[in-house]
Every structure is written in C-alpha cells, then in structure tokens.
C-alpha positions in Angstrom: 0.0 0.0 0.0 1.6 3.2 -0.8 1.8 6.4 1.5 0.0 8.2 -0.3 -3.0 5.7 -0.8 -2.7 5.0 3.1 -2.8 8.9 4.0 -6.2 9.0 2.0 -7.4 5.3 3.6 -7.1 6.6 6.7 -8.6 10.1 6.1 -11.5 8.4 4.7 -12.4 6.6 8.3 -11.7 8.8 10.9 -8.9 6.9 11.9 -6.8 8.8 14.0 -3.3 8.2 14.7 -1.2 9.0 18.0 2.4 10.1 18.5 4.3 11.2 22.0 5.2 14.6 19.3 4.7 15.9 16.3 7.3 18.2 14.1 6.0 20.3 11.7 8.5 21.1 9.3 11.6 19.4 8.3 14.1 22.0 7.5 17.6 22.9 9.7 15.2 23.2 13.0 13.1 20.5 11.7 15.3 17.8 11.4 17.5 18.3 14.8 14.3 18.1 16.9 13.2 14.9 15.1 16.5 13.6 15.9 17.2 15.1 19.9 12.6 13.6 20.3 14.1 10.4 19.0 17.2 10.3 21.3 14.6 10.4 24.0 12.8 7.7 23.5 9.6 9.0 22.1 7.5 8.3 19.1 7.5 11.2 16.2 6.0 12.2 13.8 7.2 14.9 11.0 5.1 16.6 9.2 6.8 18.7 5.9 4.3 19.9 3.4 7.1 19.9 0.6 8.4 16.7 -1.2 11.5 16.8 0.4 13.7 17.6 3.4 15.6 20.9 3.9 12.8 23.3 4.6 14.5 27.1 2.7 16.7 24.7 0.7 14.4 22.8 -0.6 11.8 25.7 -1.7 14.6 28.4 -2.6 15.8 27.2 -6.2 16.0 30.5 -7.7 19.0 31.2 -9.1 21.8 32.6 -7.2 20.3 31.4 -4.4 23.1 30.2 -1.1 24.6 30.7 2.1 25.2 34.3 3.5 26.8 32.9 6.5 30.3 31.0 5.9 29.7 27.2 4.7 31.8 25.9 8.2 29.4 27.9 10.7 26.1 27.0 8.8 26.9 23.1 9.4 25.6 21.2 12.5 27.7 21.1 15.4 25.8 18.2 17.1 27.8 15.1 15.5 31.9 15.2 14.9 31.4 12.7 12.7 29.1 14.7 10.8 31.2 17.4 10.7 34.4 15.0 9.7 32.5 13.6 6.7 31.2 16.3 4.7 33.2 18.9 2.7 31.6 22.2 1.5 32.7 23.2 -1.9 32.3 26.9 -0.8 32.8 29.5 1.3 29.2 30.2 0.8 27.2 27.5 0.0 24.5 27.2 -3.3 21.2 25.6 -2.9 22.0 22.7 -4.6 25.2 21.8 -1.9 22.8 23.0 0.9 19.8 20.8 0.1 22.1 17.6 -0.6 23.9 18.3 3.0 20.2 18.2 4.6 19.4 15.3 2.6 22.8 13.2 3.8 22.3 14.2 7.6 18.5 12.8 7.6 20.0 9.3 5.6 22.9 9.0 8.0 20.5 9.4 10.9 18.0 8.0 9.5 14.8 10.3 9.6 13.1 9.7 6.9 11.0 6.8 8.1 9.5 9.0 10.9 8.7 11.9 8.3 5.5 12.6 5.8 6.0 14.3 3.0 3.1 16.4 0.7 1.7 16.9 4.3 0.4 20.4 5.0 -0.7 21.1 8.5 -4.0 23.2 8.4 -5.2 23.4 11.8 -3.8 22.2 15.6 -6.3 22.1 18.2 -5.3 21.3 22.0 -7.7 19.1 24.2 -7.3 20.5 27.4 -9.0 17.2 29.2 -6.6 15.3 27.5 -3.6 17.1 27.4 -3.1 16.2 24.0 -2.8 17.9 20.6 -5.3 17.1 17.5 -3.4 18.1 14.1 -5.3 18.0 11.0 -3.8 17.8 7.4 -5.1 19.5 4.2 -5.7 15.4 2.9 -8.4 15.2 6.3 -5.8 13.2 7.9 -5.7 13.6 11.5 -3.4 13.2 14.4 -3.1 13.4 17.8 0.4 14.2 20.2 1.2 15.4 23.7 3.4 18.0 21.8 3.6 19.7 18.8 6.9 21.6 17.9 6.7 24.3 15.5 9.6 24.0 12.9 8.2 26.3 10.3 11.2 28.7 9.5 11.3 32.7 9.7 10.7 32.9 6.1 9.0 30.1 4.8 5.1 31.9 4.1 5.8 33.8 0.6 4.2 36.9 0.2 2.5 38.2 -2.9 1.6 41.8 -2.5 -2.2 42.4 -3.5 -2.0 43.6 -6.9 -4.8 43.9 -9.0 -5.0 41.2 -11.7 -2.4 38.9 -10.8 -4.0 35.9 -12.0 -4.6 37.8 -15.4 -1.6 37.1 -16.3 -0.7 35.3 -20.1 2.8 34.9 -19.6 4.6 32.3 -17.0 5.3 33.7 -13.1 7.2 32.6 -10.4 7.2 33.5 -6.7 11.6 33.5 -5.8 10.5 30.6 -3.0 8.7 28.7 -5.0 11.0 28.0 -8.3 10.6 24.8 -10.3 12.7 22.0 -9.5 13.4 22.0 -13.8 15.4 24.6 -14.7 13.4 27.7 -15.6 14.7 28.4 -19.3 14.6 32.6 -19.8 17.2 32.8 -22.6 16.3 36.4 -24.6 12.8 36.3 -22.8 11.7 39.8 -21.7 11.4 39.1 -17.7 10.5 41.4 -14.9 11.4 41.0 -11.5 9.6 42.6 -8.3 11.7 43.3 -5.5 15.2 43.9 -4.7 15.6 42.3 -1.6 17.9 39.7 -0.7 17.0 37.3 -2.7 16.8 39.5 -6.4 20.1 41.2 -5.3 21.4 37.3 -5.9 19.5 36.4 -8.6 19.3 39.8 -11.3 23.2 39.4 -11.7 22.3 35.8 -13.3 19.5 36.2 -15.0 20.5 39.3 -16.7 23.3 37.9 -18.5 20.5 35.3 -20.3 17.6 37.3 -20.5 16.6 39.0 -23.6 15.6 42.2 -21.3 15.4 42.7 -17.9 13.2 44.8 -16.2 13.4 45.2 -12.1 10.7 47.1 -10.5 12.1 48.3 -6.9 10.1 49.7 -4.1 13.1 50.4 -1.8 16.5 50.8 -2.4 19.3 48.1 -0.1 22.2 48.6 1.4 24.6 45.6 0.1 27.7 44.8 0.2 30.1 42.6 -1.3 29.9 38.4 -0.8 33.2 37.8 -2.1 32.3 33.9 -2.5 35.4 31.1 -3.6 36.0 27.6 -3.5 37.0 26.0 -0.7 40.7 24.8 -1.0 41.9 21.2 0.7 44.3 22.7 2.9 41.3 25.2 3.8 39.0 21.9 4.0 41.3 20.0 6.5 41.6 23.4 8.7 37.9 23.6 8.9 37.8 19.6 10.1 40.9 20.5 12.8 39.3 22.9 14.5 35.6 22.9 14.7 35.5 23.0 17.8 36.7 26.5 17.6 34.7 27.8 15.2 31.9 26.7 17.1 33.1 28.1 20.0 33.9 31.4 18.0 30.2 31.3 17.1 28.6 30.9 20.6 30.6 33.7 21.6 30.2 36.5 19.2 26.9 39.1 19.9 25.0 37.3 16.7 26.4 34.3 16.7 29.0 34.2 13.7 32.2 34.6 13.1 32.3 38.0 13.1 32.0 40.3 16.3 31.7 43.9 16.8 34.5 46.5 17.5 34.7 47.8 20.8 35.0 50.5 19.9 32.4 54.3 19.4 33.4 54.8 15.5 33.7 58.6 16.1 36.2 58.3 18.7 38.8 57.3 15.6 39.7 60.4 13.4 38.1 60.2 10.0 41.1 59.0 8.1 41.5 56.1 10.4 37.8 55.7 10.7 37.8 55.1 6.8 40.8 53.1 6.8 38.6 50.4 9.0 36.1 50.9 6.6 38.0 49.9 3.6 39.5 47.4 5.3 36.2 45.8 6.3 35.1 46.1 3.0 37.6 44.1 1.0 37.0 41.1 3.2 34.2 38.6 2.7 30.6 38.3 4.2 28.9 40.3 7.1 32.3 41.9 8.1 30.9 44.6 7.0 28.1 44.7 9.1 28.6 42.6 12.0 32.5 43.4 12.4 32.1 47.0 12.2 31.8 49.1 15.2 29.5 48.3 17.6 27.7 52.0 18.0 26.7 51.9 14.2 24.2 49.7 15.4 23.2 52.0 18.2 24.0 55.6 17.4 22.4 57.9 14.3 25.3 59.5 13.8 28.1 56.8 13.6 25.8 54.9 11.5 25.1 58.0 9.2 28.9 58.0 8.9 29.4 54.5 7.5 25.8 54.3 5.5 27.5 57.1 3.9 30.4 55.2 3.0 28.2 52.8 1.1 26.8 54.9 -0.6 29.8 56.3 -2.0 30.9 52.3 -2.9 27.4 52.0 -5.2 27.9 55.2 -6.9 31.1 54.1 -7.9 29.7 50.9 -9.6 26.9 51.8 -11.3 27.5 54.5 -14.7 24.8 55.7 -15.0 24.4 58.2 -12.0 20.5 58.6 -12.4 20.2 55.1 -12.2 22.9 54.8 -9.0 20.8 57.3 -7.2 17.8 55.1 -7.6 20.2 52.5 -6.1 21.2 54.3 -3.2 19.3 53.7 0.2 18.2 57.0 1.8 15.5 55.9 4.1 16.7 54.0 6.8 19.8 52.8 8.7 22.7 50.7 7.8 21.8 47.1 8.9 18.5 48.3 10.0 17.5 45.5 7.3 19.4 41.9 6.9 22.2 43.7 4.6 21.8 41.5 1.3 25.5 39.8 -0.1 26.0 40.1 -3.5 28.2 39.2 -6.6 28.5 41.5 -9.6 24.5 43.0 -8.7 25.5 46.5 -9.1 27.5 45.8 -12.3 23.7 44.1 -13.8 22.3 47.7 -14.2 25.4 48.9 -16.4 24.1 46.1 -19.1 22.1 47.4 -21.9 19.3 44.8 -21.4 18.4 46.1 -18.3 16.3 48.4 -16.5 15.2 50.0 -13.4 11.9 51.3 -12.7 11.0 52.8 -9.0 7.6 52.6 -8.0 7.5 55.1 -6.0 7.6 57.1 -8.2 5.5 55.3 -10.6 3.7 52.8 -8.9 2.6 49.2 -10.2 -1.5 49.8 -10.7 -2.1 46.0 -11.8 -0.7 43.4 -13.1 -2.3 42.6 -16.7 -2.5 39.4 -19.3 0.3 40.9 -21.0 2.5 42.4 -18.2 2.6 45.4 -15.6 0.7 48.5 -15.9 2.1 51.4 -13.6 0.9 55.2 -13.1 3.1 56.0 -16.5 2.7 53.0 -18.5 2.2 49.1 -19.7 5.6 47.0 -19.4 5.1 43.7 -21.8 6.7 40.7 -20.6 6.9 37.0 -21.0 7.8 35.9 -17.6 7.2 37.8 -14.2 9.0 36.7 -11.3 8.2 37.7 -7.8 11.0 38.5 -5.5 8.6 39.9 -2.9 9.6 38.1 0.1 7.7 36.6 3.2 5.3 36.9 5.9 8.1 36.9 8.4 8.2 34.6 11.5 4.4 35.1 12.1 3.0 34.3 9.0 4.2 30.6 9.2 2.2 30.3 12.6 -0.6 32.1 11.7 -1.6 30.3 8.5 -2.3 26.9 10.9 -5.1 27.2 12.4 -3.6 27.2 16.1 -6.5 27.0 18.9 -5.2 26.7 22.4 -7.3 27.0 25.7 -10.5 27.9 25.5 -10.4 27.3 21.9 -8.4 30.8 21.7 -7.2 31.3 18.1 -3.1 31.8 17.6 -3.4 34.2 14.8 -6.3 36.2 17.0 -3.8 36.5 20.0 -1.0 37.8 17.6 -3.2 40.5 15.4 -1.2 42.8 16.8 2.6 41.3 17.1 4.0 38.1 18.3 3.7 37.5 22.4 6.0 34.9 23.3 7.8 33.8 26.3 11.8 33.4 25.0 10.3 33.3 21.6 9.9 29.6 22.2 6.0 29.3 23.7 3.1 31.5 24.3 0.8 31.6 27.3 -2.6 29.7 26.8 -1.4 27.5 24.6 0.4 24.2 26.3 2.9 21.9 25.1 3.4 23.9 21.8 6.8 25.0 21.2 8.0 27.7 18.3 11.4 25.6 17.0 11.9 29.1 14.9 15.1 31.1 15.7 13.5 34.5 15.9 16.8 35.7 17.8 18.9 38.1 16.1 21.5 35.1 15.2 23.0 33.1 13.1 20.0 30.5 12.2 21.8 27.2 12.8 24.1 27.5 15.9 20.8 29.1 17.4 18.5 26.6 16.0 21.0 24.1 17.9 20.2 25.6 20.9 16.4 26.0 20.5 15.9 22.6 19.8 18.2 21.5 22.8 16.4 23.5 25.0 13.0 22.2 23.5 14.0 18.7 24.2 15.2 19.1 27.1 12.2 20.6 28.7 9.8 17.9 27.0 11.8 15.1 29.1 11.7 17.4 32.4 7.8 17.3 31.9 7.8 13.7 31.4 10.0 12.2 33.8 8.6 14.4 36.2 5.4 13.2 35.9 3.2 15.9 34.4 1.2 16.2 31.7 1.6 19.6 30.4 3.4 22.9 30.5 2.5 26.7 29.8 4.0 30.2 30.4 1.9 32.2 32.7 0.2 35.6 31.2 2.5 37.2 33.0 6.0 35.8 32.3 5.1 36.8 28.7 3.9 40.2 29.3 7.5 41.0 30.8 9.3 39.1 27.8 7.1 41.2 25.1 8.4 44.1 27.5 11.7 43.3 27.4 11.9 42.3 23.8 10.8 45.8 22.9 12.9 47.1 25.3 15.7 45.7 24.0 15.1 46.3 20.3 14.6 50.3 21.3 18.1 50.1 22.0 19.1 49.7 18.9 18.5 51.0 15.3 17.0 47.5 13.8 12.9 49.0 14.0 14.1 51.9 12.1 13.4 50.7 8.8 10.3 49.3 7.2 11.0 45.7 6.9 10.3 42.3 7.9 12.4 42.9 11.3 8.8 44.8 12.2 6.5 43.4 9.8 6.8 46.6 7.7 7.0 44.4 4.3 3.5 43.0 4.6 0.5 45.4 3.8 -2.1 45.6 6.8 0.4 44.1 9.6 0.6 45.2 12.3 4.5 46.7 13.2 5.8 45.5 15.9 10.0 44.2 17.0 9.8 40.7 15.9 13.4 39.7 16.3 14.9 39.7 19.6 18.0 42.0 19.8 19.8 41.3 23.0 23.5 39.1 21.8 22.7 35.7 21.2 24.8 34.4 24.5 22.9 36.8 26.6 19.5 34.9 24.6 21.1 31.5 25.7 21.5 32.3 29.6 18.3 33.6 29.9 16.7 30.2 28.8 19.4 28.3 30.4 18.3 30.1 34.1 14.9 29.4 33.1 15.2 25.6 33.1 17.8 25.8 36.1 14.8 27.2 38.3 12.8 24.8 37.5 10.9 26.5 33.9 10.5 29.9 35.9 7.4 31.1 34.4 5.8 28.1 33.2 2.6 26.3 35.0 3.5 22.8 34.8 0.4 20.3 36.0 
C-alpha cells in the first residue's frame, strides 16, 4: 500500500493516529528536533508539506540562491562525525550543496522513516482534558500528540503583495521561494522581477546575463555589500575539520552568533582618516564583516551609523554608470543594517548592461498586473515571464496560517493581530505543550536553532519524567518578555526601517519588534536560568 493511498485510507475513516510529538516542518530546525525527540525515546512524527527535506533549501531554487553565513558555521555542530564527513565546496554554499547536506544528515540518521511528506498542517487544536494535541492535514488526515513543535522557519510563508490582476496574467510567473525544481529556461525572454531584496540582489546578476531584457521594479532601495564567495581549498577543508570546535566556539561567543563580532569600539572616537581606513578594510573582506565586524555603536548611534551608510553609498555610486540610475540604487531611508544587509556578486554591475532596467515605483507605482504584463501610473511593461522577489510573511505568518487553537479554543493568529507575544520566543501563554522551534533571535540561524531545539527537548523530558502532563507560560512571564523584547530592540536602530524585522513588508500588519535583539549568549543564559529554576514562568500540571 503506498503512502499516499494510506494517508487517504485513513482520512477516509476517521482513523486517528497517535504520536508522544509531532514536528511540523523538516528543514535545519526541523530535522534536529526529530533527531534530539528520537534520542529520547519518544514516538515522532514529522510533518513537511514539501516533497523533500531541507525546509529554505528545498523551496529556494532561484537562481543565485546560497549561504550568507560561511559554509563551516552553517553546518551542525551536534555530530563530529558529521562534521568530519562532509566537505563544503564553498565559502558560501549554493542551494543545490545545501539541500544535498540536509538530505545526507537525515539518511545518515535515518529520519526519513519517521517523516511525511506532501503533508500540510492546516489546523492544531489542544484538548485540554486530554492534554493532547489534535493536528489536521489538508488530505483530512488527523493526528493526535502530547506535543507539537513548531519548525516552520522565519521565512517560509511567501508573500505576494495584493496587486490587482495577478492571475490575469498570459505569460509564466514565479514567486523566488517557489522555483521549479526544472530549470526555468529565460534565454532572450523579456522578464521582470519585483523586488530587490535579498534574494533578487542574488538572482538579477544571473538572470540578466540570459535574459533577452530585464526589467526590475524596486520599491526600496538596499544597502549591500560585497559576498566575495570562492572555493574551498583542501588545505582550507582540513583546517575547517581541525578545528571545529573553535569555530563553534567562536560562534557561541560573538553578539550574533558568527564569526564575526563587533569593534569595541564608538566609530567617532577614531579620526576620519582612520575611521575610513577600518572601513576599507572591512570592506575588502568577505561576508557580514561589514556589518557585523564594524563598530559596535553603528548599530546603536544615528550618527556613527550615518557615517558609514554614507560610505556605502559612496561604494554603489562608484559601480553603477549611470548616475540617475545609481541614485535610484542608493538607500536613503533607513539605517545601515536596520535590514538583513543583502551579499551580493556583480548585482550593481547588472544595471550597467544594456538589457536592463530600473523602474522605481514610488515614483511610478505598479497599478495592476495585466494578461500581458505590468501597468504602472506612467505606462504598460510587456513581458513574457514575471518573477516575484517579494519576500515573506516573516516569522508570524508561518504560525498564523495553521489554524492554532489553544485553551478555550483561543485562536493563535487572534492573539498575535497585533505582534508576536512569546515567552523566550519559544512558547506563548494559553497555549500548552506547543513550542515555536523558529530562531527569531537576532543570530546566526543554525548554531541558534542548535540551541532551541536542545532546550525544547530538554524541557519535553523534564515534563515527562517528572510526571506531568503539560506545560504553559503564565500571562505574565510573557507580558514581561514582550516588555523586554521591545525594550531591548529600542536600544538599537533595527525597527528603524520598514522591513520584515517589524512586519513593515506585509501590507495591513501590524508593526511590531519581531526579532529579539539582546547578543545571542545573553538569549542563551536567559533560557538556560529558566530551566535551572525549575521552567521559571511556566505552570507545569
């Protein structure tokens, strides 16, 4: 009998199935709690609504499309011989390499017998006589678990902004997160893209050198900087393998968890020719450097920020010939690393081609989309293929499109109208024995993920050897974390742009600090004092 034919069998009569948990999800998070649930002892079952393990790297085949963390702190940390075995290729990883890592740690571990895939989770109701969860699937299939665990990614919920006419058009369109497994053939096709987040800043470059024309339609200008991507030598391979253990370390210690870690010191304090001379330096080398190795009160401080945003600015002028088209480029509107600062490789350079073009809706904005293209306020663009670079509903939206009813039948999506309410970003009150596997700290996503789903496993075998049947964080406990995750992100400059840090991306959302900005070792003792006391904060019963 296949899966498939059994998923549908059972659908069919009621039949209910019961598990000690259930993952939804199966990408980095995904996977690790799977495996850490198993180590205990207790019966799992995963639920991935994609045909495939690897949760972003299994959706994101756009082109262009990797790493913008190094390959080495990426990796799990969990397993030496893990870590011994594989080789990345390089310094920043491709989709391709990232999705066949994923797929070698759940064969070497075998997972896959305790996941179902084409499985989407549509709602998740908690009995609260029986202390158990009831999870129902888009086939009618239903389920029942002690726990569910949450393993739906930051940005996994794609977001097509509400244009008029979408589905009018003639032509083929693609959302960036959903891209065909078979390559998308564009050669001299006349493509637009909308967006020029992080993920067109890595695709246009690509494209645009097979495209007949190329036009990109950009709401707001990015700061970027340079990736600076190569292959990873063998002498550079067997350095990675010798000391893991310190890059790891490294990573645990640094404010977001990479390799990088801020200066110590106020940029102004350093005369301007030294100032720049950090700057420059910064700049030649590869990945966040520039961001999250640059002085620490650029993060913090207007003016030091002003000082180095300027700098930037200065480095896309340079690249781009045309200088009405570099001003479009140029981000005026917010703060340096107020937004996730995209990589890129040659994207300035794609506007000095002749096939393509910018258009900035704000000043002319997109009206529709029609059969044969994109009508803004000044005219119709004609195109064969549209591709939407528009991005997610960030961290929320994941939750919010299950159908989440806690206590009292209380809706998820209801209690978060107007911003996430978490405890530690891991539960919220009146809904027990859910837990959010999502790294929503302001951190590199795996080394954090590690700890989330440590700390998520570890407090599932607390309640059960203890005896008790569920667990909860008070009303309380969550009002001061929502206090002091606001608190915190005030502190800094990362709600001072529009994006998805605040839920600024996603028309009718409401803004509010989703990230937590305190440094990711701070994050980790406050969780770890948690489960010391005994889950201060929690109702266990």
């Amino acid at each position: 009998m296949t899966d498939s034919f059994q998923k549908a069998s059972d659908a069919q009569s009621g039949r209910v199935e019961n598990f000690d948990a259930i993952v939804i999800g199966v990408g980095v998070s995904g996977l690790y709690q799977l495996y850490r649930l198993r180590e205990l002892g207790l019966s799992v079952r995963c639920l991935e609504d994609g045909g495939g393990v690897g949760g972003t790297w299994y959706w994101n085949r756009y082109p262009g499309c990797r790493f913008d963390s190094e390959s080495e702190s990426y990796g799990y940390s969990f397993s030496k011989e893990l870590l011994q075995e594989w080789d990345w290729k390089e310094h920043y990883s491709g989709q391709p390499e990232n999705e066949r890592y994923l797929n070698y740690v759940a064969d070497k571990f075998d997972l896959r017998r305790d996941i179902q895939f084409n499985s989407r989770v549509t709602s998740a109701v908690f009995d609260v006589r029986a202390n158990r969860w009831e999870v129902r699937l888009e086939s009618g299939q239903r389920m029942r678990a002690q726990f569910v665990v949450a393993a739906v990614g930051i940005l996994s919920a794609r977001n097509i902004p509400p244009f008029e006419g979408v589905d009018s058009f003639k032509g083929e369109s693609f959302h960036t997160s959903r891209w065909p497994k078979e390559k998308v053939d564009l050669t001299g096709k006349r493509v637009a893209v909308i967006g020029t987040g992080a993920t067109a800043v890595q695709m246009i470059p690509i494209i645009a050198k097979e495209v007949g024309h190329l036009t990109v339609f950009q709401r707001t200008a990015n700061y970027t900087a340079p990736l600076r991507n190569s292959l990873v030598s063998d002498e550079t391979q067997r350095r990675f393998k010798a000391t893991y253990p310190e890059i790891h370390k490294r990573c645990k210690e640094t404010t977001g968890g990479f390799l990088h870690d801020f200066d110590r010191r106020a940029a102004l304090d350093l005369p301007r020719e030294e100032r720049r001379a950090v700057y420059e330096q910064l700049w030649s080398l590869p990945g966040f450097s520039k961001w999250l190795g640059n002085f620490r009160d650029i993060m913090t401080d207007r003016v030091a920020n002003e000082d180095f945003a300027e700098f930037v600015r200065e480095k896309i002028r340079a690249r781009v010939k045309d200088p009405a088209v570099a001003e479009k480029l140029v981000p005026k509107d917010h703060p340096f690393g107020s937004k996730r600062v995209p990589l890129e490789t040659e994207y300035y350079e794609a506007y000095n081609r002749d096939n393509v073009q910018l258009v900035d809706i704000k000043e002319t904005p997109i009206e529709r989309i029609t059969p044969k293209g994109i009508k803004t306020s000044d005219r119709e663009y004609e195109f064969d293929v549209i591709i939407y670079a528009t991005g997610f509903d960030a961290i929320t939206g994941s939750m919010t499109r299950i159908d989440f009813r806690g206590e009292g039948g209380q809706s998820l999506k209801d209690k978060w109208a107007n911003g996430m309410r978490t405890y530690l970003q891991l539960v919220t009150a009146g809904f027990p024995n859910l837990f959010i596997a999502t790294n929503t700290a302001f951190c590199n996503y795996t080394v954090c993920a590690e700890t989330i789903v440590e700390w998520i496993a570890d407090c599932i075998r607390y309640v059960r050897e203890n005896g008790y049947s569920r667990i909860v964080a008070t009303p309380q406990a969550e009002d001061e974390w929502v206090a002091h995750t606001n608190e915190v992100g005030s502190r800094t400059l990362l709600s001072s742009a529009n994006g998805w840090f605040v839920g600024g991306n996603i028309e009718g959302k409401a803004r509010a600090f989703l990230l937590y900005a305190n440094p990711a070792p701070a994050y980790r003792a406050k969780c770890a004092e948690v489960a010391a006391k005994g889950y201060e904060g929690f109702v266990l019963r």
